[in-house]
C-alpha positions as CSV (number, residue, x, y, z in Angstrom):
1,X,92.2,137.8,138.7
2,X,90.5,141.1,139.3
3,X,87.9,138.8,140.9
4,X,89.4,136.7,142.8
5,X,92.1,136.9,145.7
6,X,95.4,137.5,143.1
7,X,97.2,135.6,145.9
8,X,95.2,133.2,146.3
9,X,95.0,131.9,142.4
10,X,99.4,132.8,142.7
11,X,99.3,130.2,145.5
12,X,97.6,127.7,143.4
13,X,99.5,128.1,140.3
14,X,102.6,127.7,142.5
15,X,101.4,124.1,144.0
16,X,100.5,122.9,140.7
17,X,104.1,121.7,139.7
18,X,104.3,120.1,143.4
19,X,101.0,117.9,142.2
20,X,103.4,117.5,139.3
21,X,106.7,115.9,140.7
22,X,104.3,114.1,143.2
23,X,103.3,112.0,140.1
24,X,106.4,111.7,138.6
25,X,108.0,110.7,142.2
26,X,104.9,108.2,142.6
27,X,106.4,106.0,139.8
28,X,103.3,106.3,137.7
29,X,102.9,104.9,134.3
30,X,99.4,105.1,133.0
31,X,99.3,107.7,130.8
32,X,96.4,109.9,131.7
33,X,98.4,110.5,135.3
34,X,101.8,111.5,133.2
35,X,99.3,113.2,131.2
36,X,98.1,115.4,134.6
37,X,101.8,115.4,135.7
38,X,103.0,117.5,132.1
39,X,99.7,119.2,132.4
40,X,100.4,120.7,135.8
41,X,104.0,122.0,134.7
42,X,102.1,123.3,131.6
43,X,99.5,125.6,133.2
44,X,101.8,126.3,135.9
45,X,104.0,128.0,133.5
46,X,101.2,130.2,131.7
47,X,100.3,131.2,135.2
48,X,102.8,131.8,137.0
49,X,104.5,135.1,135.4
50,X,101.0,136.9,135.3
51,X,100.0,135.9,139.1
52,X,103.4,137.0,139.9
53,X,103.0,140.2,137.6
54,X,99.6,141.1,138.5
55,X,100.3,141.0,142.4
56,X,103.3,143.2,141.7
57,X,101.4,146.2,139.7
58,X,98.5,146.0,142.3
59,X,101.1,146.2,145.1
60,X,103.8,148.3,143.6
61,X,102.1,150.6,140.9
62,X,102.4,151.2,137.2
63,X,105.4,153.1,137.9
64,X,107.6,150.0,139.1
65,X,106.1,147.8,136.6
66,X,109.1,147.9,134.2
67,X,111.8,147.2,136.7
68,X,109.8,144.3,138.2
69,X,108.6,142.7,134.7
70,X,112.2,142.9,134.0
71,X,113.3,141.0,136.8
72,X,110.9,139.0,136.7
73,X,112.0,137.8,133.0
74,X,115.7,138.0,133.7
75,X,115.6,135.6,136.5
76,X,113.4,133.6,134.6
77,X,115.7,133.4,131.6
78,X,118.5,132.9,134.1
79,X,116.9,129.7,135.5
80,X,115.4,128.3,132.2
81,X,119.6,128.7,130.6
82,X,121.2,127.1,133.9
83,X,118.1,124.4,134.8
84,X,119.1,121.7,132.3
85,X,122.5,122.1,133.2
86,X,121.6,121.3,136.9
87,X,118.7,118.6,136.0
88,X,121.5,116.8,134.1
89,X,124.4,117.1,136.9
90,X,122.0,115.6,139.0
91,X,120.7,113.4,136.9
92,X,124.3,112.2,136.4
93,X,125.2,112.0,140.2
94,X,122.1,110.5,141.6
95,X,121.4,108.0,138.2
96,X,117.6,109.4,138.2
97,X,115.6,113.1,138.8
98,X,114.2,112.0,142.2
99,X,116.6,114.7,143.9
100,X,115.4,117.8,141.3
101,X,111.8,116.5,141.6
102,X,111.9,117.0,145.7
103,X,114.1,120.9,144.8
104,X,110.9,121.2,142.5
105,X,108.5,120.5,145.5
106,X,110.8,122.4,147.8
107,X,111.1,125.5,145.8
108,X,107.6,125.5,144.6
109,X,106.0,124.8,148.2
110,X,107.5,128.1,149.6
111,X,107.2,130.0,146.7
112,X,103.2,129.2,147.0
113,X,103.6,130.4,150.5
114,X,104.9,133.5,149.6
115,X,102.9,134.4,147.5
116,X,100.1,133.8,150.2
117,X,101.6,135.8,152.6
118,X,101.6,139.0,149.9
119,X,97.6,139.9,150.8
120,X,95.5,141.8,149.2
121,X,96.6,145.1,147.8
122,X,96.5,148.3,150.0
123,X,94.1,150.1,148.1
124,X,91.7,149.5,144.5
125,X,93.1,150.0,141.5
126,X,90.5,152.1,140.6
127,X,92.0,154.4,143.6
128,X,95.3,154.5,142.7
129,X,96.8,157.4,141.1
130,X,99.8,156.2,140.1
């Protein structure tokens, strides 16, 4: 990422899970599509923590790096303990994952955004004296 826009490749790795649920919402069964759709979430997941850690060191410094790597894993760890418990309530009220799928897109779509809207760092890292 230290040669490309950070936000830019956190944008994409953000709209990968949306390419994702729009499989899974398209009713696809061949396999090489449900193979793309698990792919997505896959890579997604890899990419998202380091985007999101990346842009936060070249925005925020070295110093702040703790705190935001720790928040960054707590929530994390927050959503991955409470998400199964919500994909299966609404799994159980709705009789299918249609309604999480669209949260996913939701979620997802504005968390790419945001991370759009972050920019390019104020100064190089080589400049900072952090």
């Amino acid at each position: 990422m230290d040669r490309m826009a950070g936000n830019v490749v956190g944008m994409i790795s953000q709209l990968l899970p949306v390419i994702g649920c729009a499989i899974l919402l398209s009713g696809a069964t061949d396999v090489m599509m449900l193979t793309l759709a698990v792919a997505t979430f896959g890579i997604a997941t890899g990419a998202e923590v380091d985007a999101a850690l990346y842009l936060a060191t070249r925005h925020f410094g070295l110093k702040a790096f703790a705190a935001l790597f720790g928040a960054v894993i707590t929530f994390g760890a927050v959503m991955a303990a409470i998400g199964p418990f919500v994909a299966g309530t609404l799994h159980d009220r709705m009789g299918n994952y249609d309604g999480l799928l669209m949260l996913i897109v939701i979620l997802m779509t504005i968390g790419a955004f945001g991370m759009l809207l972050v920019g390019k760092p104020q100064r190089e890292w080589g400049n900072s004296r952090h």
